[in-house]
C-alpha positions in Angstrom: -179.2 83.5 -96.7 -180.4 84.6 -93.5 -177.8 82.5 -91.7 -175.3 84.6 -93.8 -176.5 87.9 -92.6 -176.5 86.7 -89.2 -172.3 85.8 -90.1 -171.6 89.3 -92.1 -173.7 91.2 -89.0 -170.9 89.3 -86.6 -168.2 90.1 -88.8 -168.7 93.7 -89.3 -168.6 94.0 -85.5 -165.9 92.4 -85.0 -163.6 94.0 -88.0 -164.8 97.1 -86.9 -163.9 96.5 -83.0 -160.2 96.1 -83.9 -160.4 98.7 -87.0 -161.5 101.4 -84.9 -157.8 101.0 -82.2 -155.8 101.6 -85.8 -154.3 105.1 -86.5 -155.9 107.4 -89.4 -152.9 107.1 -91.1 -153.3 103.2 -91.9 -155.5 104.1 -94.6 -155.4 102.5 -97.5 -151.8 101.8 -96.9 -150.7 97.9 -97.5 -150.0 97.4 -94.0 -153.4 98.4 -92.7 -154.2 94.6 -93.1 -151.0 93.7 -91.6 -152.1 95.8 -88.5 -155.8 94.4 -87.8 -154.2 90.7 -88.5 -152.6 91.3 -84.8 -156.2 91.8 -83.6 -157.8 88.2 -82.2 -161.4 89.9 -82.8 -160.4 91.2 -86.5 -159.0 87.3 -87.0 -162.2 85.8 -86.1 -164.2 88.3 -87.8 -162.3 87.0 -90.8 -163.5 83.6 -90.4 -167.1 84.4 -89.7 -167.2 86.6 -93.1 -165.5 83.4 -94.8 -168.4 81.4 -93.5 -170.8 83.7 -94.2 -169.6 83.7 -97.8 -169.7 80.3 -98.9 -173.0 80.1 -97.5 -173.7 83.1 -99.7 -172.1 81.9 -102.6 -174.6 78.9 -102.1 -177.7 80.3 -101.8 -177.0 82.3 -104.5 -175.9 78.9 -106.7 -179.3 77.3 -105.9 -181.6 80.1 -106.7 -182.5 83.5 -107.9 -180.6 86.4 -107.4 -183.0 88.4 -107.1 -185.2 86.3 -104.7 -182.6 85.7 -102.3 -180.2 88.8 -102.3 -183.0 91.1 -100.5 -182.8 88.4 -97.4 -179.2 90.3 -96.4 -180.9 93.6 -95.6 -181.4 91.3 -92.3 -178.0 92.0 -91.8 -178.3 95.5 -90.3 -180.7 94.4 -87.7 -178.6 91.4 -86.8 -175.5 93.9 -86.6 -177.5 96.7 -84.5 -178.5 93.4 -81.9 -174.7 92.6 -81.7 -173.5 96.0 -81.4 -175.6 96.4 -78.1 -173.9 93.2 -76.6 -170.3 93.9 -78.2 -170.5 98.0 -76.9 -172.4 97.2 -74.6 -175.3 99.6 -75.2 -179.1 99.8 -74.6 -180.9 99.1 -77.6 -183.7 102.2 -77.3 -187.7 101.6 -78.3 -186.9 103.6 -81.6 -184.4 100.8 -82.3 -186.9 98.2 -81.6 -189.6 100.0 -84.2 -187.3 100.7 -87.3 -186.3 96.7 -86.6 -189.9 95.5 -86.6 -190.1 98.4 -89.5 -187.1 96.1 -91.6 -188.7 92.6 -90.7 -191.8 93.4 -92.1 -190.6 95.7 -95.2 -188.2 92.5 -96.1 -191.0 89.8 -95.8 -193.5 92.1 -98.0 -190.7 92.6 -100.5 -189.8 89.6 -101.1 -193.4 87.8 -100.9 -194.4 90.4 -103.3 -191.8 90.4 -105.8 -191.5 86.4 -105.9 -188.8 86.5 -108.8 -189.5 83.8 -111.8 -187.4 82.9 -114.7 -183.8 84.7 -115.7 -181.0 83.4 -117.0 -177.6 84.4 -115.8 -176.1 82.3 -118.9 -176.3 85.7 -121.1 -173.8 87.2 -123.9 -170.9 88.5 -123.7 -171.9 91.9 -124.3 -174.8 92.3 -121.4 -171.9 91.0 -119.2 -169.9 93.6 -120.4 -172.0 96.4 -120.1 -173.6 95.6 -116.8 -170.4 95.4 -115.3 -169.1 98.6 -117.0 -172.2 100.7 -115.5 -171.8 98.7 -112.1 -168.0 99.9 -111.7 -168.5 103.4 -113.1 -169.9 104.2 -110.1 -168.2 102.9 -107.5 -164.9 104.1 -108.9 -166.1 107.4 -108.1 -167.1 106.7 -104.8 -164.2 105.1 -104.0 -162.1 108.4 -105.5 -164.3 110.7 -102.9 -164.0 108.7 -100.0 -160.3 108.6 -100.4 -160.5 112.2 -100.7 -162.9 112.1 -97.8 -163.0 112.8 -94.0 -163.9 110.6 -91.5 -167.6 109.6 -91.3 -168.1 110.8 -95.0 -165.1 108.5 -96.1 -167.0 105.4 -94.3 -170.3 106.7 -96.0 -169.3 106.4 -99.2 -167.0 103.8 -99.4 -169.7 101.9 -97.5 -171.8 102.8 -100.9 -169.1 102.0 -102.8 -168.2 98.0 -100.9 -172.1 97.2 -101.1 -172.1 98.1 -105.0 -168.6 95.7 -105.4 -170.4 93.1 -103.2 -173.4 93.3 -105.2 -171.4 92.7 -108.5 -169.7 90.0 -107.0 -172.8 88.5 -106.3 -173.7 88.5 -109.7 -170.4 87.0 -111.0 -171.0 84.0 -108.6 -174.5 83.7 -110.3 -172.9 83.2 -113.2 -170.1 80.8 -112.0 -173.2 78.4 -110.3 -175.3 78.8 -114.0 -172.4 77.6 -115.7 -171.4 75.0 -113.3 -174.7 73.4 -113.3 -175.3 73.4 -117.2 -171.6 71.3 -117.1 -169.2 73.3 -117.5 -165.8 73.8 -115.4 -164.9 75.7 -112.4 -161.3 76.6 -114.1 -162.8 77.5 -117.5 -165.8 79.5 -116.2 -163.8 83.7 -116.6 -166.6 84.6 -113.8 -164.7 82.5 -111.5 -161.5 84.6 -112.5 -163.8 87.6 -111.9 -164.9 86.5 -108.5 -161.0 85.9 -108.0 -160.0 89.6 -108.9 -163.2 91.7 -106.7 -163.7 89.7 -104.1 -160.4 91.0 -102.5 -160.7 94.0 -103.8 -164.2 94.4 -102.2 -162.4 93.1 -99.2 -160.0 95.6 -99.2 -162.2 98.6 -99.5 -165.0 96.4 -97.0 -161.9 96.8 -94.4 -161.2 100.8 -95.7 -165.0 101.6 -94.7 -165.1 100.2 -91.3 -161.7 101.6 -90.6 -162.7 104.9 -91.8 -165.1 105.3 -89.2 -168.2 104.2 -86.8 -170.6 101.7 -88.3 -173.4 104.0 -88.6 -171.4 105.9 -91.2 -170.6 102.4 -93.1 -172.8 99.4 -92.6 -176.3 101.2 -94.1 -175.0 101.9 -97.2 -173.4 98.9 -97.3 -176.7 96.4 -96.5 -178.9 98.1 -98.6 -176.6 98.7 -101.9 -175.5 95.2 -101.6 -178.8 93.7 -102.3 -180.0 96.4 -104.1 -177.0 95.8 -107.1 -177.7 92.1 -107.1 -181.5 92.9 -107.5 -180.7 95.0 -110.5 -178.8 92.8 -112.1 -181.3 90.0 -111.9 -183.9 91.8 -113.2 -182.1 94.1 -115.6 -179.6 91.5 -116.9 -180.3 88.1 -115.9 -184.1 88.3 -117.5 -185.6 87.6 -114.1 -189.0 89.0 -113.7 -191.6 89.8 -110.4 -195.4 89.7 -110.1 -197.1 92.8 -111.4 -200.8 94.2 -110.8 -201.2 94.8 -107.4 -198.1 92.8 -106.2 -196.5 95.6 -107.0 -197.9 98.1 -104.6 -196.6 95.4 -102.2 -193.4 95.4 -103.6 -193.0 99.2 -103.8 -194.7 99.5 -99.8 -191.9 96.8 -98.7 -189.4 99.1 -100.0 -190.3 101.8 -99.0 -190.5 100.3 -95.5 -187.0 99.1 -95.7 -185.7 102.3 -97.1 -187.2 104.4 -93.6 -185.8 101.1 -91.5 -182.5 101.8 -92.6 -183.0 105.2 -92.4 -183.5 105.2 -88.9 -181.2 102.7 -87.9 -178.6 104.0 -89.3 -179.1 106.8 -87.1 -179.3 104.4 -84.2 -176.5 105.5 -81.1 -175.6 101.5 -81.1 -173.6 102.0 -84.7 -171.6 105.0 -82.8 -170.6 103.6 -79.7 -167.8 106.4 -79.4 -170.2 108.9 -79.1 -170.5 110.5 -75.9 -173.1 110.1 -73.7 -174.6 106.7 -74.5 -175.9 104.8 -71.7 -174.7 101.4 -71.4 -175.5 98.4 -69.7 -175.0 98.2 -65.9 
């Protein structure tokens, strides 16, 4: 999973190198795609997402949602390392701290919370209502950041791609649970799911970074993304963590990740069309 944040941190730069030279106007217009496909860096940004993916999709197959979902908060590190070298930008010591802060929130999260049991083979009806109260939400987001302006468009349909990314997540769960209990790819209606909002999630991933600087889009987007998936493994799936005092190490790790992504999402590196940035020489 870490190798897939590493891919989605590559990808985000480059999607958001050649998203950034498109007009306003492109916005959730059909041919906004058709535009960044003439851009080599948006092609190959595509490919290292693609990876990323099915290395996802595998990791999520081959264990617990919520166990391994919390690993691609690494992504906004990775993504603030790359940004410096892409933009060509000096990575400041506040950087460095709110990094170290993320490595050791994530390794005390997920030590601590050590996720047993779950199920993702549930009824009919939790799938139904989880995904009900999942899209609720991010239809609304998506509504505002349409209605949006710049930064506050990429803000919240940042939110809104993380929460879609998150469900998706959980539909491949299911897809991987019913794969290895024998039944069929083609007859598994999560895989028709996964079919429907993974482009979708595409789409708006694509809207976000487009919309504006990756300090407006990529927090959001780390931390809902994992977030969703954990909520749906513990809420839904029947997966369970350690209790007692684990849990003050579960609840310090977040809130170590929470002031991480705080701060670098207020890094200079995401906005590297801000004036004033010193660069490398």
């Amino acid at each position: 999973m870490l190798v897939a944040a590493l891919l989605n941190a590559t990808a985000s730069v480059l999607q958001r190198h050649a998203a950034k030279k498109l007009p306003q106007l492109s916005a959730f217009s059909p041919t906004m795609l058709l535009d960044l496909a003439r851009h080599p860096s948006w092609t190959l940004g595509i490919a290292t997402m693609t990876a990323g993916f099915v290395l996802h999709g595998v990791s999520i197959s081959v264990s617990r949602i919520a166990l391994v979902q919390p690993l691609l908060i690494a992504e906004l590190p990775f993504t603030l390392l790359l940004a410096s070298w892409v933009f060509r930008l000096r990575i400041q010591s506040r950087d460095w701290l709110a990094i170290a802060m993320a490595s050791v929130g994530l390794a005390t999260f997920v030590a601590c919370l050590s996720p047993e049991g779950g199920d993702p083979r549930v009824s009919t009806t939790a799938w139904a209502l989880g995904i009900a109260v999942t899209i609720a939400p991010i239809a609304v987001l998506v509504v505002l950041g349409y209605r949006g302006r710049r930064e506050h468009r990429a803000a919240l349909l940042g939110i809104a791609t993380g929460a879609a990314f998150g469900l998706n997540s959980a539909l491949i769960a299911g897809v991987g649970a019913e794969l290895s209990h024998g039944g069929s790819l083609l007859t598994t209606w999560q895989t028709y799911g996964v079919a429907v909002l993974g482009p979708v999630s595409f789409f708006l991933l694509q809207n976000a970074l487009h919309a504006g600087n990756l300090f407006a889009s990529q927090p959001g987007f780390t931390l809902v993304n994992p977030l969703v998936s954990v909520a749906w493994g513990l809420a839904v799936f029947g997966e369970y963590g350690r209790g007692g005092l684990f849990l003050i190490g579960v609840l310090l790790g977040t809130a170590f990740l929470i002031a991480a992504t705080i701060m670098l999402s207020q890094s200079p590196l995401l906005d590297p069309d801000a004036p004033g940035h010193q660069q490398h020489r």
